[in-house]
Structures are given as structure tokens and as C-alpha cells.
C-alpha positions in Angstrom: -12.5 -9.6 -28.9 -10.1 -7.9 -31.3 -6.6 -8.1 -30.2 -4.7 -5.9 -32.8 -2.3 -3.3 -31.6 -3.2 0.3 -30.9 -0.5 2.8 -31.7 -2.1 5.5 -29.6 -1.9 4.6 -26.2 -1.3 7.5 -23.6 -2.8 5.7 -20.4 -2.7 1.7 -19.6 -6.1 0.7 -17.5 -5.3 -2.3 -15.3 -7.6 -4.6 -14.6 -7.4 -7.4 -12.2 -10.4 -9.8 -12.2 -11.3 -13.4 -10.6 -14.6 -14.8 -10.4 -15.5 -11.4 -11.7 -18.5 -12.1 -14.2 -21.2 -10.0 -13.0 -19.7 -7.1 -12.5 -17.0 -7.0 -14.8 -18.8 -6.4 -18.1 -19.7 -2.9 -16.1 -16.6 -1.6 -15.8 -15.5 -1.9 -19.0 -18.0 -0.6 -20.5 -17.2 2.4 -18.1 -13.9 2.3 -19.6 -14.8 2.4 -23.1 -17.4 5.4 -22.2 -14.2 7.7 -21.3 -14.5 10.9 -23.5 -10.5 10.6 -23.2 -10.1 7.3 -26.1 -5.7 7.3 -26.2 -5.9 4.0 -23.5 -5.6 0.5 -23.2 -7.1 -1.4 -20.9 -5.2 -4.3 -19.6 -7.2 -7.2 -17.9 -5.3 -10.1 -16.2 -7.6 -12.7 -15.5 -6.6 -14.2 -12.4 -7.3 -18.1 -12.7 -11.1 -17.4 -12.8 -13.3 -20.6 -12.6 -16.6 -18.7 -13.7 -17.3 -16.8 -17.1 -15.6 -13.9 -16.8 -12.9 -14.7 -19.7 -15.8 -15.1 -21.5 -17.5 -11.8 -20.7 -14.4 -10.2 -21.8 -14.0 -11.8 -25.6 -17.1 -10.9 -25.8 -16.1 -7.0 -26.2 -14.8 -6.1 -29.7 -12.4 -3.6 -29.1 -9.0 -3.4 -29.9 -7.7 -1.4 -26.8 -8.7 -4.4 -24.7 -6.4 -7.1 -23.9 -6.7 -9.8 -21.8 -3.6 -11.8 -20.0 -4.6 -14.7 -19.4 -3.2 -16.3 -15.8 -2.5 -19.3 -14.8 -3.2 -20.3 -10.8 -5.0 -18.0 -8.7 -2.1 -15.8 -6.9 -4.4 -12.6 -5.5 -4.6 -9.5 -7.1 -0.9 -7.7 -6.4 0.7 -10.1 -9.1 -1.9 -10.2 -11.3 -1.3 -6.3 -11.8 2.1 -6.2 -11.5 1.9 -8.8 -14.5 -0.5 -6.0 -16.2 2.4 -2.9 -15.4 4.8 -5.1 -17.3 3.0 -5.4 -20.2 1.5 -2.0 -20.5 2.6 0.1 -23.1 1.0 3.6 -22.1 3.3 6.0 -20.6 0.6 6.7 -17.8 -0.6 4.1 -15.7 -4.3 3.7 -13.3 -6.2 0.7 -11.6 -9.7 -0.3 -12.2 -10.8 -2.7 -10.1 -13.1 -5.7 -11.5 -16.4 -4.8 -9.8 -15.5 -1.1 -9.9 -16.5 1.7 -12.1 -15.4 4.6 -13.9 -17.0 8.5 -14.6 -17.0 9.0 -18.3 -14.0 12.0 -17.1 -11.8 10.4 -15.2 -8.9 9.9 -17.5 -9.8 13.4 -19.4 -9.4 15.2 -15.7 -6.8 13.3 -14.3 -3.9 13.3 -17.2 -3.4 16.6 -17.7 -2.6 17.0 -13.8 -0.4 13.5 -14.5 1.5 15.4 -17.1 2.3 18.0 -14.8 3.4 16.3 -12.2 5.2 13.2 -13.7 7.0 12.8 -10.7 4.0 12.4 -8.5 1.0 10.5 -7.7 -2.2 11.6 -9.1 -5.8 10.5 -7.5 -9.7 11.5 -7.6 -11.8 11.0 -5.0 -13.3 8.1 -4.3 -16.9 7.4 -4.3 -18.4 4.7 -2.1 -21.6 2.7 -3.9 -23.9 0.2 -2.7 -24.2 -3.1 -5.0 -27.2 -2.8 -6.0 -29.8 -5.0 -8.2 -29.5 -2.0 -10.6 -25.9 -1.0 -10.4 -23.6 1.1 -8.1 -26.3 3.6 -6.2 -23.8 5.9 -4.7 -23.5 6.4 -1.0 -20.6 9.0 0.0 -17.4 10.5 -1.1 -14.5 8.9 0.9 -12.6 12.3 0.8 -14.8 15.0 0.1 -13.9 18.6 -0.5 -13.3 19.8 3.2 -10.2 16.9 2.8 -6.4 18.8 2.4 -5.0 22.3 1.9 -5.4 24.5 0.3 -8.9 24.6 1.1 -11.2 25.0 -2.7 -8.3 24.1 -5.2 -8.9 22.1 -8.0 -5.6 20.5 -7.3 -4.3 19.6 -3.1 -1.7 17.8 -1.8 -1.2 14.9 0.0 2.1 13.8 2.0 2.5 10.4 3.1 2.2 11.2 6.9 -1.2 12.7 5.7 -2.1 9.5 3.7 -1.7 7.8 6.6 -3.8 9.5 9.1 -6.9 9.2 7.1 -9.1 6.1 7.9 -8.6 4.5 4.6 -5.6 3.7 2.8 -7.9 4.2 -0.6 -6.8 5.6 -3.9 -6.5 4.5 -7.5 -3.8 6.6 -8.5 -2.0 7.9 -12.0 1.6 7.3 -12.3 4.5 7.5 -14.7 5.1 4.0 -16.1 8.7 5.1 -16.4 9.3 5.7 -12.9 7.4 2.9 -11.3 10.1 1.0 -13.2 12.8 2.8 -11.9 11.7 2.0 -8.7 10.8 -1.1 -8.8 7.4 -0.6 -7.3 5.8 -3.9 -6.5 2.4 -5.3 -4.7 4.0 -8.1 -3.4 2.3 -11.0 -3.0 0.2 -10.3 0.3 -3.8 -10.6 -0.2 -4.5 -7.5 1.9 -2.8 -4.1 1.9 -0.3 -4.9 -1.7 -2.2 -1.2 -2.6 -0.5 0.3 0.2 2.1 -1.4 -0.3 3.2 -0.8 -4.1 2.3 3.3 -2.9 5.6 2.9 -0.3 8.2 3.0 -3.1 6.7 6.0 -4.3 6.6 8.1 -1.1 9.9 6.5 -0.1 11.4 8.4 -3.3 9.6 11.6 -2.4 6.8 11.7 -4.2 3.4 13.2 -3.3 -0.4 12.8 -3.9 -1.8 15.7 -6.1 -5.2 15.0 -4.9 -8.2 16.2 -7.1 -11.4 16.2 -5.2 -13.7 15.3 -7.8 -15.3 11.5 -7.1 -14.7 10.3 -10.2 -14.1 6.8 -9.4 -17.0 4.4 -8.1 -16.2 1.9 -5.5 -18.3 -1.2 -4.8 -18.9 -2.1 -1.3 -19.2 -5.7 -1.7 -20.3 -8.1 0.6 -18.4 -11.1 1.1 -15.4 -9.5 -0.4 -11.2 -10.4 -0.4 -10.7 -7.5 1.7 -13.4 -8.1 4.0 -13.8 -12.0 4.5 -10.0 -12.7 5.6 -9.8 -12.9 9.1 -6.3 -12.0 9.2 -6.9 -8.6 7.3 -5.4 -6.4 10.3 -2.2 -8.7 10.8 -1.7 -8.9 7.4 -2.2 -5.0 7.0 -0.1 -4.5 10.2 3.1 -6.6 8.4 2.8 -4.7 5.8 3.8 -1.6 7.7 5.9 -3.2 9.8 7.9 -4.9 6.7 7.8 -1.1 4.9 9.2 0.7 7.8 12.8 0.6 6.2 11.9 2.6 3.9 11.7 5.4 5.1 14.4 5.3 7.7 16.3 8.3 6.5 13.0 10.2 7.4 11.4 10.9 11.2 8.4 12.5 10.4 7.3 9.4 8.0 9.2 7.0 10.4 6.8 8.4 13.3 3.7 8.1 11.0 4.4 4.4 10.3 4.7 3.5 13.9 1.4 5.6 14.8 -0.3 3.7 11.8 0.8 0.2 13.2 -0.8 1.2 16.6 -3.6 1.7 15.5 -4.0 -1.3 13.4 -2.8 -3.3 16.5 -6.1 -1.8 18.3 -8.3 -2.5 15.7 -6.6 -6.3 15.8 -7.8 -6.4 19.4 -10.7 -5.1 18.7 -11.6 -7.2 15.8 -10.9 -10.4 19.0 -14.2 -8.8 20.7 -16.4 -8.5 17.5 -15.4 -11.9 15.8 -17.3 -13.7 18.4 -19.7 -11.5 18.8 -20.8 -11.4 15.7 -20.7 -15.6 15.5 -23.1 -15.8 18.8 -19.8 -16.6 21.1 -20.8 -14.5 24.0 -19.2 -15.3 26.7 -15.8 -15.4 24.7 -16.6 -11.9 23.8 -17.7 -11.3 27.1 -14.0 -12.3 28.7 -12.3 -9.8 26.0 -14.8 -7.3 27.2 -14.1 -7.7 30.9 -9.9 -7.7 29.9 -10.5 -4.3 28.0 -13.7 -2.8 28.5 -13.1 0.2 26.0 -14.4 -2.6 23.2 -17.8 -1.8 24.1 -17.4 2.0 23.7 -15.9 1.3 20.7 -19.0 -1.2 19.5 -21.3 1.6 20.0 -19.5 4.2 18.2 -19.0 2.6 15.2 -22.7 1.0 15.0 -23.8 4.4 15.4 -21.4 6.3 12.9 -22.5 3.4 11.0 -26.7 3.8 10.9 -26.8 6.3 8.4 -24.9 4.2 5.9 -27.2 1.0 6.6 -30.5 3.3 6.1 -29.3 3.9 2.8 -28.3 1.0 2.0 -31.7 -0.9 2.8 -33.7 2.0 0.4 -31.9 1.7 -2.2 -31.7 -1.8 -2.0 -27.8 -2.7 -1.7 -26.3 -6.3 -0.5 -25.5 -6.2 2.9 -22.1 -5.5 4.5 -20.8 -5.0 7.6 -18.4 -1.9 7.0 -17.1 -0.4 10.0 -18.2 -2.9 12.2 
């Protein structure tokens, strides 16, 4: 891999990757397919023990640069390390087993330089992991999402961010003022996205949301996000621990506490389905016969989630449990 400077450099790509080697020589050869070429894509290897360093030098390219880390600390530092060095005046995240549209940095920095104040973000298209490659399933937001209603542009408040389902965007930001701010992951293993987002909406900023899916998501199974058991705590604490920030406003204050209530019902929920799903019946049983809602709750989201599973078995994608 070349590693000579590039003295063009209008966006900085980060990249963190562990253990990433079969998926990471994907994304950055979505990366270098952008029809928008002023970038640098930063890739802080997070004390992999597989080949993916290797599947990196293997790309000769001088906008590629790989940090090279030391211990395995989760993805937050790793691209926080990545903001400090990047050089672009634009920011985004790619994540190591994710993909990018050959237009996503052509659409997305024209809105940036318009907004520099702002967050910018595409929609987000959910893909099985397939054999093949990402099969596509379903746009996480699709165009029925925010007002006003058919622009190419919307917006997205933080109260609004937090009502949806999913926490999930990649966004665009002014290197310059995640500086100023301080912004941060942190150092949590679950919810650090959310988390480096709450400096941002704490100084007033908004999402300028463009509904084109233009990022490709990989619902892996046996992934970080899904495989700690503590993922609802964890998510819950950071909420909890990012309340202060917006003390000075009610309507986000409000928004917070509704967001930790429900992550406190799907903790209580996930005390039902953990045993369930490991053959403990009758411990599931007793949870079911405290709150019997659990079982209404099973049934919904095993339906909502059949059509998802149907496509996931023809196309021929791993298996995960999402929703469940």
C-alpha cells in the first residue's frame, strides 16, 4: 500500500476494523469506486489477530492509510484516533463490513457544504450477508420518513432522532466543529454512535436527512452489537450519562427520559427471551407469569419479523435474530 500524502483531500472516510478480513477488502473497494475521488480513507486497525492488516497493504492507493493500533479497545477509540488524524475538512464513517454506493460522497457534500453547521446523513440500507455480497433487504428510513414530505433534503431534530426504532446514521460533519466540541465515542462497546451524535444536538445542530439509501448495512450474525448481553444497559447508561446535556432544554430533556423507558422495557423484555431462546423454560416461564405482556410482545415481533427471514433464507443470508 502506498502511503504518500494526498494534497486534495475534501472528505476523511473512517474506518474502524477488527477481525475484519472478509469483508473488509469490500468496502474499500466501495470506497475507491466513489465518482467523488477528493477523500482519504482512514482505517484504524483495532488490534486484529486475523489478516485484515494484510488485506489492507494489499491496496495500492495513496488515499488509504492505515493506523495501526495497539490492544483491542472497541470501535469508539479506534475512530476517534481516526478524527484526529484526518486531514479532510469533512468527515463520514464506513464501517468494516459495510459498504458504500458509488454516490454517496458526490450527493452528500454538497448538502455538507451547505449546512456546515449540521449533520448530514443518507438513508440506510439494510443487507443480508450473503455468500455473494450484501443482497439488499429494506431501507431503514424510507421516503414516507420526515417533513417536508418529497424533498430531496428533510430535517431531523434530536427528539425526532430519538423516537425512531433505530439510533442508525453514518453522518457528514465539519471536522472543524467536531473539534470545537469535543465530540467523543467514549469508550462504551454499545451505543458510542449515539453517543459522539449528543455533542452535536446538545450545540443545536440538526440532521439534514437525504432519503436516498446510499449506504449498505450488513446484518451480521454474531455481531458486537448483537452478541453482548448487556447491550440494553449499556445503551440505557448511555442516555442516562447524556442527559446533562441537554438540561437547558425540556423538549430534548423529555425525549431522553421517554428514550430510557423504553430501553428499560426492552431490558425486561430481553430477561424473557434470553432464556427462552437458551431452552430455560420454566425461567422464562416465571418472567412470563410476573409480566405477561412479554408474550404479546414475542408474537409481535416474530411476526413483524417473517418477512425479513423469508428473504433472508432465498437469498441465502447468515442467520440473525434481529428484532427478536
Amino acid at each position: 500500500m502506498i502511503t504518500q500524502e494526498v494534497s486534495d483531500v475534501s472528505v476523511s472516510i473512517v474506518m474502524a476494523a477488527y477481525n475484519a478480513q472478509r469483508t473488509i477488502g469490500d468496502a474499500i473497494r466501495s470506497v475507491l469506486a466513489q465518482t467523488c475521488t477528493s477523500f482519504e480513507l482512514l482505517i484504524c486497525d483495532d488490534g486484529s489477530t486475523d489478516d485484515t492488516t494484510q488485506v489492507v497493504e494489499s491496496f495500492v492507493d495513496p488515499r488509504i492509510k492505515l493506523l495501526r493500533g495497539g490492544a483491542n479497545r472497541g470501535p469508539g477509540p479506534s475512530r476517534d484516533r481516526a478524527i484526529d488524524c484526518a486531514r479532510g475538512t469533512w468527515v463520514t464513517f464506513l464501517d468494516a463490513d459495510d459498504q458504500y454506493l458509488p454516490r454517496r460522497l458526490e450527493t452528500l457534500l454538497p448538502v455538507a457544504r451547505e449546512h456546515p453547521d449540521d449533520l448530514v446523513a443518507d438513508a440506510v440500507m439494510d443487507c443480508h450477508d450473503t455468500p455473494s455480497g450484501l443482497a439488499p433487504w429494506r431501507v431503514v428510513w424510507d421516503e414516507r420518513h420526515f417533513q417536508p414530505s418529497g424533498a430531496d433534503v428533510r430535517i431531523l431534530k434530536f427528539e425526532q432522532f430519538l423516537q425512531e426504532d433505530r439510533q442508525l446514521i453514518k453522518p457528514f460533519f465539519r471536522r472543524e466543529l467536531a473539534m470545537k466540541l469535543k465530540a467523543s465515542h467514549g469508550e462504551k462497546l454499545n451505543g458510542e454512535d449515539v453517543v459522539f451524535l449528543f455533542s452535536f444536538f446538545a450545540n443545536g445542530s440538526v440532521v439534514r436527512y437525504v432519503p436516498r439509501p446510499l449506504y449498505l448495512y450488513r446484518m451480521t450474525p454474531g455481531s458486537l452489537s448483537t452478541k453482548n448481553s448487556d447491550r440494553f444497559r449499556i445503551f440505557r447508561e448511555v442516555f442516562e450519562e447524556g442527559k446533562d446535556l441537554f438540561a437547558h432544554d425540556l423538549s430534548a430533556t423529555a425525549a431522553v427520559e421517554a428514550k430510557i423507558l423504553c430501553i428499560r422495557r426492552l431490558e425486561r423484555y430481553q430477561t424473557f427471551l434470553s432464556p427462552l431462546r437458551s431452552g430455560h423454560l420454566l425461567r422464562a416461564g416465571r418472567i412470563f407469569m410476573q409480566e405477561p405482556w412479554v408474550i404479546r410482545e414475542f408474537a409481535k415481533r416474530v411476526f413483524e419479523r417473517l418477512p425479513f427471514h423469508a428473504s433472508r433464507i432465498v437469498r441465502g443470508g447468515r442467520a440473525r435474530r434481529v428484532g427478536w
